[in-house]
Residue frames as a rotation matrix with the C-alpha (Angstrom) as fourth column:
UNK 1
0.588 0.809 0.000 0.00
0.809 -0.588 0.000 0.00
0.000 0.000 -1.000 0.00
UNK 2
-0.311 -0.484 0.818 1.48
0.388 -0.850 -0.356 3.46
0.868 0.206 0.453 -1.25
UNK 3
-0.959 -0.064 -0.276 2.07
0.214 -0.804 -0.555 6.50
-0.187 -0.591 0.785 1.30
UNK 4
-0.721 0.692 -0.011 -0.58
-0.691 -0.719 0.075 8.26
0.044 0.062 0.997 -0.43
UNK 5
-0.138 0.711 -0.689 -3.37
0.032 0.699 0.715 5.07
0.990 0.077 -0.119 0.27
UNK 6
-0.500 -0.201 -0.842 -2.10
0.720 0.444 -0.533 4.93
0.481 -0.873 -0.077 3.37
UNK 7
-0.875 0.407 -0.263 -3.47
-0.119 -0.706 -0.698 8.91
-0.470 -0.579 0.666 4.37
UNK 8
-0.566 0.716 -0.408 -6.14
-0.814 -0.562 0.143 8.29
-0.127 0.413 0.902 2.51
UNK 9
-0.858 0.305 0.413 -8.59
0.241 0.949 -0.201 5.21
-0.453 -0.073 -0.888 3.44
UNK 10
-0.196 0.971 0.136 -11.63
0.226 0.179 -0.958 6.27
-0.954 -0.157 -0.254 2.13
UNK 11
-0.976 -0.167 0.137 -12.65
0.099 0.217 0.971 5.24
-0.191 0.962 -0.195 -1.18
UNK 12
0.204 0.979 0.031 -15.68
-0.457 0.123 -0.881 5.79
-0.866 0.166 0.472 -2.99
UNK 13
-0.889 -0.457 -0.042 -15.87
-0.180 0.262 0.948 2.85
-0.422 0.850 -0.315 -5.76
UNK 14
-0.141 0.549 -0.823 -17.80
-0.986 -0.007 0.164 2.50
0.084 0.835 0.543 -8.65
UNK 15
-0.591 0.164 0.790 -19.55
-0.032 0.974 -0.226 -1.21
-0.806 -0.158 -0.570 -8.26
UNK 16
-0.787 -0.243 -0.567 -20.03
-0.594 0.050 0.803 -2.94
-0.167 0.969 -0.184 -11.26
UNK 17
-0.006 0.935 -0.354 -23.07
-0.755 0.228 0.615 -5.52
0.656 0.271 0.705 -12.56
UNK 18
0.158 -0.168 -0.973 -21.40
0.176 0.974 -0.140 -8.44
0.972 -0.149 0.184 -11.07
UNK 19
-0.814 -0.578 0.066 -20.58
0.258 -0.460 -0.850 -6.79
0.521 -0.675 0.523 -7.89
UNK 20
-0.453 0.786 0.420 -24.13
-0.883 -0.462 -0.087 -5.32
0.126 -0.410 0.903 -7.71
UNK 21
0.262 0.715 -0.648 -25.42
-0.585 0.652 0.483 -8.82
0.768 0.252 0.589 -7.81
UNK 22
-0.291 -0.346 -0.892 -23.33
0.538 0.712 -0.452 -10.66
0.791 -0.611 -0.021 -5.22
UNK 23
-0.991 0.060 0.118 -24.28
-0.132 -0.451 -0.883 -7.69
0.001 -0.891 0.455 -2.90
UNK 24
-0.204 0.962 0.181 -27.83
-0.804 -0.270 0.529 -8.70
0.558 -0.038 0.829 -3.47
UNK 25
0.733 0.501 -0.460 -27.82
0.006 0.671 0.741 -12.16
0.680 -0.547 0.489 -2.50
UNK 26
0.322 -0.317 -0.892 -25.05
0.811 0.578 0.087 -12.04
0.488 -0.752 0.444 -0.07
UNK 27
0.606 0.615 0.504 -25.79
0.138 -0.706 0.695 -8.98
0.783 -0.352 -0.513 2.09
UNK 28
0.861 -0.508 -0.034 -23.46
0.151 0.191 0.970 -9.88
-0.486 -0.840 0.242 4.92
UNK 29
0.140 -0.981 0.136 -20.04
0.400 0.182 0.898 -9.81
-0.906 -0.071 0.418 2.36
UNK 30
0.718 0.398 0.571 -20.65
0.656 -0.111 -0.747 -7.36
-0.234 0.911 -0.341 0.52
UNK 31
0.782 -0.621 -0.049 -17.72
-0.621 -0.784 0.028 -5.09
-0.056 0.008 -0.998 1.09
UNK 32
0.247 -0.565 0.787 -15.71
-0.146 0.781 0.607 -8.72
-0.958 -0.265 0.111 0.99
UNK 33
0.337 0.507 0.793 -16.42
0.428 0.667 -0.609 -8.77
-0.838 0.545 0.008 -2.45
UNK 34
0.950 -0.311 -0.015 -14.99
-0.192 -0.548 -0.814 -5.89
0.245 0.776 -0.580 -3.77
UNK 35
0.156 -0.987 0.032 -11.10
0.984 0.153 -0.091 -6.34
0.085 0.046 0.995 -4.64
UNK 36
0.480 -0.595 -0.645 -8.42
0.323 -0.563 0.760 -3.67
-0.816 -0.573 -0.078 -3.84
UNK 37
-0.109 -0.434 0.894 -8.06
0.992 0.008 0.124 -2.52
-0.061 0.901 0.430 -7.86
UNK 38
-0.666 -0.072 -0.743 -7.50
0.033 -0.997 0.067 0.99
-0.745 0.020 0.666 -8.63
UNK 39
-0.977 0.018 0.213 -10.20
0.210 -0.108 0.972 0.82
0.040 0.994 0.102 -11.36
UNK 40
-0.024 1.000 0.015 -12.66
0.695 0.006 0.719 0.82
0.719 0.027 -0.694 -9.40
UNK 41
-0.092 0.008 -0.996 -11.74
0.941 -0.325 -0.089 3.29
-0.324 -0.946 0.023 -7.11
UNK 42
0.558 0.423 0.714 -13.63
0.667 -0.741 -0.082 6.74
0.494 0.521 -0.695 -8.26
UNK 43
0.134 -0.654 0.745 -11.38
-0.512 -0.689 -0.513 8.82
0.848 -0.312 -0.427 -5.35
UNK 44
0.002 -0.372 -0.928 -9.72
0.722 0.643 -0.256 8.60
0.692 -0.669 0.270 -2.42
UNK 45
0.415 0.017 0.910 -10.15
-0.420 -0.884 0.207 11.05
0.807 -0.468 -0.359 0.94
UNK 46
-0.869 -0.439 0.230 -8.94
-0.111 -0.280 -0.954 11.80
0.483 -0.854 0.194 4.83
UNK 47
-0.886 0.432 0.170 -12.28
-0.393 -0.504 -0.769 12.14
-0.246 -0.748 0.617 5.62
UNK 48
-0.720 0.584 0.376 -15.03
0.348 0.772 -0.532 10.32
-0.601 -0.252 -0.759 6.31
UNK 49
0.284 0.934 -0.215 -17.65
0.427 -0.324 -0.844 13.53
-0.858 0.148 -0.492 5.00
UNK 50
-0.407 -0.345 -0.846 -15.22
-0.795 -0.322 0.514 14.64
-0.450 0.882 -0.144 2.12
UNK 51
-0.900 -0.121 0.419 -16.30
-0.062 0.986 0.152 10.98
-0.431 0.111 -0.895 0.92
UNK 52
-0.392 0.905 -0.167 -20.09
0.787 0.236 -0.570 11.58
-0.476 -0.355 -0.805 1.35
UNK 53
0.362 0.494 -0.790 -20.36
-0.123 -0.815 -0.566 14.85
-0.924 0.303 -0.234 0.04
UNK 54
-0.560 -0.810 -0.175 -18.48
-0.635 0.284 0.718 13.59
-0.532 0.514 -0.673 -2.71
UNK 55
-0.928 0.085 0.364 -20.67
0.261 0.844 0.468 10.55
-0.268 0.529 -0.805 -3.34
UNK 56
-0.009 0.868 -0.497 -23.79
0.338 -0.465 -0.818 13.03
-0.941 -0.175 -0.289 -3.33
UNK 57
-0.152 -0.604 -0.782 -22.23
-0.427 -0.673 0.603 14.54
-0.891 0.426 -0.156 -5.96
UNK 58
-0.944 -0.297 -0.144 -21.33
-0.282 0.498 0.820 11.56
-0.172 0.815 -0.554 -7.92
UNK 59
-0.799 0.501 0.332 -24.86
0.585 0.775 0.238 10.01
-0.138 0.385 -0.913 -7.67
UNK 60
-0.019 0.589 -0.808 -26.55
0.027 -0.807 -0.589 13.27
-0.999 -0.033 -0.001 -8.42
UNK 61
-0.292 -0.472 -0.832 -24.59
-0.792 -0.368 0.487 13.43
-0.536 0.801 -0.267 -12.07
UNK 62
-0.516 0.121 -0.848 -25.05
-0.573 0.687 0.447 9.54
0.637 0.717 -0.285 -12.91
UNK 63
-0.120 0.917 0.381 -28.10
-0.983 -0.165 0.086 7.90
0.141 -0.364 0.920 -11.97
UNK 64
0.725 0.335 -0.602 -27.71
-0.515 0.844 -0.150 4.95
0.458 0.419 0.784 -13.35
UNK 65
0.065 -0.832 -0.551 -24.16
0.084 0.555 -0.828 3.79
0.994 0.007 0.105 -11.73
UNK 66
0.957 0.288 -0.037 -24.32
0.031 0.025 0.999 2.80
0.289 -0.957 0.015 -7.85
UNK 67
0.143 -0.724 0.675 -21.38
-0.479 -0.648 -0.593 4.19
0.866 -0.239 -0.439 -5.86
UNK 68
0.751 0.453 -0.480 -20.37
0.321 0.385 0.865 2.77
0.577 -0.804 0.144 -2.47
UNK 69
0.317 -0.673 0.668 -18.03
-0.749 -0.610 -0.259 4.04
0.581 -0.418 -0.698 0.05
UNK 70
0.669 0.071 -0.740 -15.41
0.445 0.759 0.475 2.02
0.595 -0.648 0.476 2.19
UNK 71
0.505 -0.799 0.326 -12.45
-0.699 -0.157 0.698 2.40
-0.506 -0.580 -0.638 4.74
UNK 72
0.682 -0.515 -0.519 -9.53
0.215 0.819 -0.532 0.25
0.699 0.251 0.669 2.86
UNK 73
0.734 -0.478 0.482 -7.62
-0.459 0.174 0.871 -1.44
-0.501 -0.861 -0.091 5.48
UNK 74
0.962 -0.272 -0.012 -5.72
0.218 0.796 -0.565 -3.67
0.163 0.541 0.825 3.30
UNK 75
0.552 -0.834 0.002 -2.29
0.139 0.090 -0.986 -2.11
0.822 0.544 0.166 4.25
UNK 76
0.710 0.062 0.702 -2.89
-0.696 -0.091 0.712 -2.50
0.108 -0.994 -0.021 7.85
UNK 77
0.657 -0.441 0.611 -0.85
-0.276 0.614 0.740 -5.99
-0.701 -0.655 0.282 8.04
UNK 78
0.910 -0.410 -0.058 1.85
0.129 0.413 -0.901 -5.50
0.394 0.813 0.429 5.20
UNK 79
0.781 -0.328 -0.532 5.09
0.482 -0.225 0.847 -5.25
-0.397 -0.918 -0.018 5.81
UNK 80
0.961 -0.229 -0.154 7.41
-0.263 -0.932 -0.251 -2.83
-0.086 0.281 -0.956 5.71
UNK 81
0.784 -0.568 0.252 10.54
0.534 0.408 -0.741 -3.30
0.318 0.715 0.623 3.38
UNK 82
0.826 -0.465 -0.318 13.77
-0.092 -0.668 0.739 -1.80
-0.556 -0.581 -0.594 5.10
C-alpha cells in the first residue's frame, strides 16, 4: 500500500453488474467482495464527510451507476521493506 493510500482510506468505488449482484444475495459480504483494484476506485479522501459529500455529488450526475463508500484497510498488516 502506497504513502498516499495509506493517508487516505476512504474510497468511494464504482460497483459494477457483477458486484451489484453478489451484494444482493449475499448482504453480509458485501464489502468482501470488492477487490483492492484501482479501477474501481472513483477517489480517495482523509475524511469520512469529504467521501459523502463527494458521493452526493457523484450520484446526483449519474443515476444509473451505484457508488459505495469504504475504509480500505488492506495495508494495515503488510510489511514494511527496510
Amino acid at each position: 500500500m502506497t504513502y498516499y493510500k495509506q493517508l487516505h482510506p476512504w474510497c468511494i468505488i464504482r460497483v459494477s453488474v457483477n458486484q451489484h449482484l453478489v451484494e444482493q444475495q449475499e448482504c453480509e459480504e458485501c464489502c468482501s467482495s470488492v477487490e483492492d483494484d484501482d479501477s474501481h476506485v472513483v477517489a480517495r479522501f482523509r475524511k469520512h464527510n469529504d467521501a459523502a459529500a463527494y458521493l452526493r455529488v457523484l450520484q446526483n450526475s449519474s443515476k444509473d451507476i451505484k457508488f459505495l463508500i469504504i475504509f480500505d484497510f488492506q495495508g494495515v498488516g503488510e510489511k514494511v521493506k527496510s
